[in-house]
C-alpha positions in Angstrom: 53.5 35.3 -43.8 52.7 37.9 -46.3 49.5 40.0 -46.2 48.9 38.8 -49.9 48.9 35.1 -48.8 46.8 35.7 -45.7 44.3 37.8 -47.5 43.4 34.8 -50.0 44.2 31.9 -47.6 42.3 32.8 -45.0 39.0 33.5 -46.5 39.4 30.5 -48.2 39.4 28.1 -44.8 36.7 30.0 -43.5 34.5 29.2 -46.5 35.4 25.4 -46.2 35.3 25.1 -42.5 31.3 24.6 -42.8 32.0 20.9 -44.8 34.6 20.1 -42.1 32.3 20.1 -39.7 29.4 18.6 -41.9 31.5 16.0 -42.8 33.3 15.0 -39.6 31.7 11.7 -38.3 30.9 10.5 -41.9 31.1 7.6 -43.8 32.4 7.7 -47.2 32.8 4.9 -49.7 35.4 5.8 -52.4 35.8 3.7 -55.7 39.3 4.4 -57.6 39.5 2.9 -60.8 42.3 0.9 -61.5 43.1 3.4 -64.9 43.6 6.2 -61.9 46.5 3.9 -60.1 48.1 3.7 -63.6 47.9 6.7 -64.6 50.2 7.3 -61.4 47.7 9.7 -59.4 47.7 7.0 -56.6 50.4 9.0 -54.4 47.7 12.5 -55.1 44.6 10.5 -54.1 46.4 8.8 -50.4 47.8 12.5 -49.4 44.0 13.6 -50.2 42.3 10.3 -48.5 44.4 10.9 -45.7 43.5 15.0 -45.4 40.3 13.9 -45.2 40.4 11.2 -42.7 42.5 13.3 -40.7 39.3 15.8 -40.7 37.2 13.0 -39.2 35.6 11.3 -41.8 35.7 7.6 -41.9 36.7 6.0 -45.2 36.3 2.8 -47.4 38.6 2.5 -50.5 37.6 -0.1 -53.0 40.3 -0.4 -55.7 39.9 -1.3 -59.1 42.6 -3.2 -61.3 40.7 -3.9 -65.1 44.2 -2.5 -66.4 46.1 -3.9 -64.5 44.5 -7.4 -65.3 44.8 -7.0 -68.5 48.6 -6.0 -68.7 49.5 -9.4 -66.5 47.1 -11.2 -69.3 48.8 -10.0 -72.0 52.1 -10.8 -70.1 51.2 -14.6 -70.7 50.2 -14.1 -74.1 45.9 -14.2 -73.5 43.5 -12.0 -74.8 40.7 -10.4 -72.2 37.3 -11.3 -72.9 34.0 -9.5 -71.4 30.0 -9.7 -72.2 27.7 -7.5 -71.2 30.2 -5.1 -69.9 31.5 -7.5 -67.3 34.6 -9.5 -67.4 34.5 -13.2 -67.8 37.2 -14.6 -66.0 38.8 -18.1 -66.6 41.4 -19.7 -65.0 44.2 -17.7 -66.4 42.0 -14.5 -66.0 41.8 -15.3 -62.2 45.3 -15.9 -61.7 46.2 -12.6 -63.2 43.3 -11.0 -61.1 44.9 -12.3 -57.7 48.5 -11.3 -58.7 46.9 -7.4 -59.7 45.0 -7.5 -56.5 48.3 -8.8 -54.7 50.5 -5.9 -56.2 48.2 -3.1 -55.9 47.4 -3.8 -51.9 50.9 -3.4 -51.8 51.3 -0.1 -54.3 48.1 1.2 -51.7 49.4 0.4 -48.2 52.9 2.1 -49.4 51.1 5.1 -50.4 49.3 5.3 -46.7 52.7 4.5 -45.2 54.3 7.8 -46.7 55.4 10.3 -43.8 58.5 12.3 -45.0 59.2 15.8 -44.3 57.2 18.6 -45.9 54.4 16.6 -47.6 50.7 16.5 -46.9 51.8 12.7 -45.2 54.0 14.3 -42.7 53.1 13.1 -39.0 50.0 11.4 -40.3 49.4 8.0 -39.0 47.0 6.5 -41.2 46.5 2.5 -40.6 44.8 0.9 -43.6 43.2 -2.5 -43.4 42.2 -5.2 -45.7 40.4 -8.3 -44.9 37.8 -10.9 -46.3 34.3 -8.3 -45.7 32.9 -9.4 -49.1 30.9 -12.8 -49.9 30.6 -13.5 -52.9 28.1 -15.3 -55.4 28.7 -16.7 -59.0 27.3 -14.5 -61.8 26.7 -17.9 -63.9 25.8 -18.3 -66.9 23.2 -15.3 -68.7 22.3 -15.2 -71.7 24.2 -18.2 -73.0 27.3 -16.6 -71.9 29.4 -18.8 -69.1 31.4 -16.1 -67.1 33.0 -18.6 -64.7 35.0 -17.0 -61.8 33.2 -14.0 -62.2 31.3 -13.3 -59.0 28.7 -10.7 -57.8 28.3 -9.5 -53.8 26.2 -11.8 -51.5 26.8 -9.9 -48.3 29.1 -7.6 -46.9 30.4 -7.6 -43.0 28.8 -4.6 -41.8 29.1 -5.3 -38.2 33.3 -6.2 -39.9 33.5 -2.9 -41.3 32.3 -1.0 -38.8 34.6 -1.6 -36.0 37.6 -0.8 -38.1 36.5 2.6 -39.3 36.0 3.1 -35.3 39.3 1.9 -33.9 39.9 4.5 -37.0 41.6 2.4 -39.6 40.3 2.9 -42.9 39.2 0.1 -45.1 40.9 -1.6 -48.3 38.8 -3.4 -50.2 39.2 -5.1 -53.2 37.2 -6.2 -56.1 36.9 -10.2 -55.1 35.1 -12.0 -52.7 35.1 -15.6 -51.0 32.0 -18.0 -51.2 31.4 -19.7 -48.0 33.2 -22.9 -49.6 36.5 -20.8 -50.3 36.0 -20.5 -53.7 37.5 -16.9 -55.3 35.5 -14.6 -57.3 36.6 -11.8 -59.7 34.4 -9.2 -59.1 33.4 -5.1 -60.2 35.2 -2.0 -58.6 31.8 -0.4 -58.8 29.6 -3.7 -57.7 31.6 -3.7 -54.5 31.6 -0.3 -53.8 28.2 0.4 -54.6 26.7 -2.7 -52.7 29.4 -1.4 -49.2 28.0 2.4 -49.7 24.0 0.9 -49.5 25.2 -1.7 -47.1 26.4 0.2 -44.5 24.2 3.4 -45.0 26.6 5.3 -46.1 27.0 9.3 -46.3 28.6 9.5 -49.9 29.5 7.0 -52.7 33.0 8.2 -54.2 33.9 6.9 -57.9 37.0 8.4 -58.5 37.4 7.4 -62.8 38.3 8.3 -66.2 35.4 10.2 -67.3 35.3 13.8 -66.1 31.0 13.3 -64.8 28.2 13.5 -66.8 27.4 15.8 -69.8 23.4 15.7 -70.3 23.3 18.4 -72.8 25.2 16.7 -75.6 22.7 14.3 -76.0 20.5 17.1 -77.1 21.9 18.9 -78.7 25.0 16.9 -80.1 27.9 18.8 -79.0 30.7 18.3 -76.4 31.6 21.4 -75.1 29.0 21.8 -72.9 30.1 21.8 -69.2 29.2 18.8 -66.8 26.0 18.9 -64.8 27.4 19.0 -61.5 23.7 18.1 -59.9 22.0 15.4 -61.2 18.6 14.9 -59.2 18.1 11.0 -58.8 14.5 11.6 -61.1 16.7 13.3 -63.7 19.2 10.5 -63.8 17.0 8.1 -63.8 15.2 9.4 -66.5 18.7 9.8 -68.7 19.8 6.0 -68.3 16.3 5.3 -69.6 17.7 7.2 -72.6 21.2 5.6 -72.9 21.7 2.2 -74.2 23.5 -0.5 -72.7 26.9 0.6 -70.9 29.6 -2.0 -71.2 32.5 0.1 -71.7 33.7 2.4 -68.7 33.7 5.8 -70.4 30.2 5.0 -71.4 27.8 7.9 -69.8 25.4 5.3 -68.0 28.5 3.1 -66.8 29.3 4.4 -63.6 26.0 6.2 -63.6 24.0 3.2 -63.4 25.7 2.3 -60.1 25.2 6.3 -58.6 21.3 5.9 -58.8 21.0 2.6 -57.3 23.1 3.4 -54.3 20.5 6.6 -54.1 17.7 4.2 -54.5 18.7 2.6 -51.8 19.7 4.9 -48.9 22.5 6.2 -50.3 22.0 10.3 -50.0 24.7 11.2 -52.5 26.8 9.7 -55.0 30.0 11.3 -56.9 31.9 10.8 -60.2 35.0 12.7 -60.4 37.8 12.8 -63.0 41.8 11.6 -62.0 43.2 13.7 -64.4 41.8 16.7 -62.2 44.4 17.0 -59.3 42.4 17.6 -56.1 39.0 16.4 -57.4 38.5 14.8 -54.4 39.2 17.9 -52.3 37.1 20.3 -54.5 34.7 18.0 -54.3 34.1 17.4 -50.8 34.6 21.2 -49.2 33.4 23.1 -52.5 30.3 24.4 -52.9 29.8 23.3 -56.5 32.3 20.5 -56.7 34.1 19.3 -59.6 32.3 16.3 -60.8 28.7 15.5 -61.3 26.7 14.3 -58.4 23.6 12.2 -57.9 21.1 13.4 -55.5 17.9 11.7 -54.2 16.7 15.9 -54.0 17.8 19.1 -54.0 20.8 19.5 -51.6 19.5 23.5 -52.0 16.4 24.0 -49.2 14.5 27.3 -49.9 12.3 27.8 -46.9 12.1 30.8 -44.2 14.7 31.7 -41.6 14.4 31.2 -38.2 16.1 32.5 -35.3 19.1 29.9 -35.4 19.6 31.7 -39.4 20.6 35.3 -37.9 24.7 34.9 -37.9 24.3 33.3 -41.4 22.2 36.2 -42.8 24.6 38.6 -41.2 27.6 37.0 -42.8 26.3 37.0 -46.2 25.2 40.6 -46.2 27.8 42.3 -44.5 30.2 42.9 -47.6 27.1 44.5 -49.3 26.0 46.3 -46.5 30.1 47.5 -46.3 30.2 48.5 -50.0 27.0 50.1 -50.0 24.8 47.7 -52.2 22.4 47.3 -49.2 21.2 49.9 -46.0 22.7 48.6 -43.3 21.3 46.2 -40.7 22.0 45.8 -36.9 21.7 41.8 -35.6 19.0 43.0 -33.1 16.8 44.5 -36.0 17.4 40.9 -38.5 16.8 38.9 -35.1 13.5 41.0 -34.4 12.4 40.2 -38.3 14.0 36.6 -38.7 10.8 35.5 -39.3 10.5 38.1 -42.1 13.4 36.8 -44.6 13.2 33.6 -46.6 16.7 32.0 -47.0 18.2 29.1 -49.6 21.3 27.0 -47.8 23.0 24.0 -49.2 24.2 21.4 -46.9 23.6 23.5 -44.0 25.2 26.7 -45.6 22.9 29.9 -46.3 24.1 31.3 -49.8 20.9 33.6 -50.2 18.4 35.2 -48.5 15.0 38.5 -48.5 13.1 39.7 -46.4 9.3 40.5 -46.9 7.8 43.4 -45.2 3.9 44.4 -45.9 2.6 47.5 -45.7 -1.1 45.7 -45.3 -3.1 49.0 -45.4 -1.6 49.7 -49.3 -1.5 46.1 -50.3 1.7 46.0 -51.0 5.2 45.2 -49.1 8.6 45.3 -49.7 11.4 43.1 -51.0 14.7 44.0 -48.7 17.9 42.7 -48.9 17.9 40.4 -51.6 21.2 38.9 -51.9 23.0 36.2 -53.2 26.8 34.9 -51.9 29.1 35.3 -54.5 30.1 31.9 -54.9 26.6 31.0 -55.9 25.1 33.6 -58.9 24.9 33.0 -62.0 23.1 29.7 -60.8 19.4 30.9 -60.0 19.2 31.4 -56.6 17.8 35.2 -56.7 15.3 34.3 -58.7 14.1 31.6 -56.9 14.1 33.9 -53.6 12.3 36.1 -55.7 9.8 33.8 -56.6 9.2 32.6 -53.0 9.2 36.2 -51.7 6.3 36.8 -54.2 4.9 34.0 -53.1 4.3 35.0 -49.7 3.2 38.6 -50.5 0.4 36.5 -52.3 -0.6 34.3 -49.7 -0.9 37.8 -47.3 -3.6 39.1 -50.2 -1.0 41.6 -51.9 -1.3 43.0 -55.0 2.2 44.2 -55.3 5.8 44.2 -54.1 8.5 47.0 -54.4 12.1 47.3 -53.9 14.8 50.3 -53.3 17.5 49.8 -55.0 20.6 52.1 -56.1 22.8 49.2 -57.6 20.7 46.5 -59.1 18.2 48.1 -61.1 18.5 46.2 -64.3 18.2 43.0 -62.5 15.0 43.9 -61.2 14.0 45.1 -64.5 14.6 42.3 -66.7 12.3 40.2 -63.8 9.1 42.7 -64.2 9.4 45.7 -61.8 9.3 48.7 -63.6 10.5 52.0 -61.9 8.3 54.7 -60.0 8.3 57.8 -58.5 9.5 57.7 -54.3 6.1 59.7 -53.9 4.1 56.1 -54.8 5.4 54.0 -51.8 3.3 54.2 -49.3 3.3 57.0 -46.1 4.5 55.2 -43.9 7.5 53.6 -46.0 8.1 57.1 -47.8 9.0 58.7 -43.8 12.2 56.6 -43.8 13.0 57.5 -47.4 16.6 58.6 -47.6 16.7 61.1 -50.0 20.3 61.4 -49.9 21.0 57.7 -51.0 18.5 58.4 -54.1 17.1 55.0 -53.9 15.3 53.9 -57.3 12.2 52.5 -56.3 10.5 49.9 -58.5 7.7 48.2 -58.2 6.1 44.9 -59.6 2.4 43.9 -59.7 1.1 40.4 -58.3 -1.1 38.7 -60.7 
């Protein structure tokens, strides 16, 4: 192994390994539209379903087939037909549905079944099961519109689905269901998966489609090269399908959407949409910080509070390269464990990616700010400058009038947020006996209104 390959590999495993244990013990409900399978990303998506089961994560995979329908309608010479972004399935349309269901069971368990030499299958054993979890109801008639053998979920076998994922199958559902007289129903990708994900409490809701996530900012400002919003609060989403108009078509914004804030609204902590034609999404979804896609949140995954005790090895991780290029005075773990209580940290799913430290000089009404940072995989987002805000914050709540900062690298940072720069003889005696004048610390200063 070269020293090139372990440089960048290893790094890069120890910055995932926090979501392979966050997510070991999970339950995630994934949703693959059927355009993904034909596209041919279906071999990509088992090798990745399977990494992640094989990291402990239990797993439901509700197909989709609307392509696939419609190729084995036009085979017999009939036309699709939908209403209100739902397909209304006759006879014909049913027949076709069973034989795509049929083929793509198959297409699926082949995929799992993959072991050969040299690929991300090798040695996995991956046992997929299918089986009749889903009751289903008639959607009826609305509207005036008859849509036949169209179904919607009545109930799903919990108790079912549960004891496969433990005997650690994973699940293969797809989009029809059974009335308790034995009548089929042609039913949603996203219904089913949306209605399994609140049904069995699960940890994530997974759709894995054509659109690449949500854009919000085009709608303002009319443009589409504005990047996706990879964190949609459940407020804020609700608020934007409010805004959209009906979504029938499935690279409508609200069309997946839709189904991502009821599963929230119901229990669901977060829901996903990813793009196919990203290879990986899946992956860089799951063990990156900032994902690929756009996810819906019922709040802020990011918890700004103060550190405790328990936060020492995670403060001493994130500052150590600063500390080691000289950005920041060193600190020994006894000296952040004696002031734990001092810093105020922001961590994301368990992870700290910034933290300060508040010390007051109470006699001078003032105190400093130490050790602001910010991991490198998270600036450019905010995060300083909502430690910032907190750390001023508490120097209010103690009666301050002011907080200061040394700094030798960061100056302009500090300037552009209000400190402006003083002389080392302003901080106050007790502060200005550990002054190193050697390191020539620029010392600024910002009032507390």
């Amino acid at each position: 192994m070269s020293n090139v390959f372990a440089f960048t590999f290893v790094p890069w495993f120890r910055s995932v390994a926090p979501y392979i244990h966050m997510h070991r013990g999970k339950t995630f409900v994934v949703g693959i539209a059927g355009e993904a399978i034909a596209a041919g990303k279906l071999p990509n998506l088992a090798q990745d379903l399977a990494l992640i089961q094989s990291m402990g994560v239990k797993i439901v995979l509700v197909h989709g087939f609307r392509p696939q329908v419609n190729e084995q309608l036009a085979a017999k010479g009939h036309t699709p037909k939908y209403a209100q972004g739902m397909r209304i399935t006759d006879g014909i349309a049913l027949d076709c549905a069973q034989e795509a269901a049929g083929q793509l069971r198959y297409e699926i368990e082949a995929a799992f079944s993959q072991g050969l030499p040299n690929t991300p299958m090798a040695g996995a054993t991956v046992r997929v099961i299918s089986g009749n979890f889903i009751t289903a109801k008639p959607v009826g008639i609305v509207n005036g519109v008859d849509f036949q053998h169209s179904g919607l979920v009545r109930k799903v076998d919990v108790t079912g689905i549960h004891q496969t994922l433990q005997m650690g199958s994973m699940v293969l559902l797809s989009p029809f269901g059974f009335s308790p007289t034995g009548e089929a129903f042609n039913l949603t990708m996203e219904e089913v998966a949306t209605s399994v994900a609140i049904a069995l409490k699960a940890d994530k809701l997974v759709f894995v489609t054509e659109v690449p996530g949500i854009r919000v900012k085009p709608l303002e400002l009319g443009s589409e090269d504005n990047p996706i919003d990879t964190e949609l609060p459940l407020d804020s989403a609700q608020k934007l399908l409010q805004q959209l108009p009906q979504a029938d078509q499935p690279t409508d914004i609200g069309f997946y959407l839709q189904h991502c804030v009821k599963a929230c609204q119901s229990g669901v902590e977060r829901s996903h949409i990813l793009p196919f034609a990203v290879d990986g999404a899946l992956l860089l979804e799951v063990y990156m910080h900032d994902g690929i896609g756009t996810m819906v949140v019922d709040e802020k995954l990011e918890s700004l509070r103060e550190a405790t005790s328990d936060d020492v090895g995670g403060i001493l991780q994130l500052i150590e390269p600063y500390e080691k290029d000289g950005t920041l005075v060193k600190r020994d773990r006894n000296e952040i464990e004696r002031d734990a209580g001092q810093y105020t940290v922001i961590e994301h799913d368990g992870v700290i990616f910034g933290c300060a430290a508040l010390f007051p000089y109470m006699d001078s009404k003032t105190a400093e700010l130490a050790a602001l940072t910010v991991s490198p995989n998270s600036q450019s987002q905010g995060d300083g400058e909502k430690i910032l805000k907190r750390i001023e914050q508490r120097a209010k709540l103690k009666g301050l009038e002011s907080i200061f900062v040394l700094t030798t690298r960061t100056t302009h940072w500090f300037l552009k947020r209000g400190f402006v720069q003083t002389d080392p003889d302003w901080l106050p005696e007790a502060r200005k006996r550990k002054y190193n004048w050697d390191r020539k610390s620029i010392v600024l200063v910002k009032g507390l209104s």
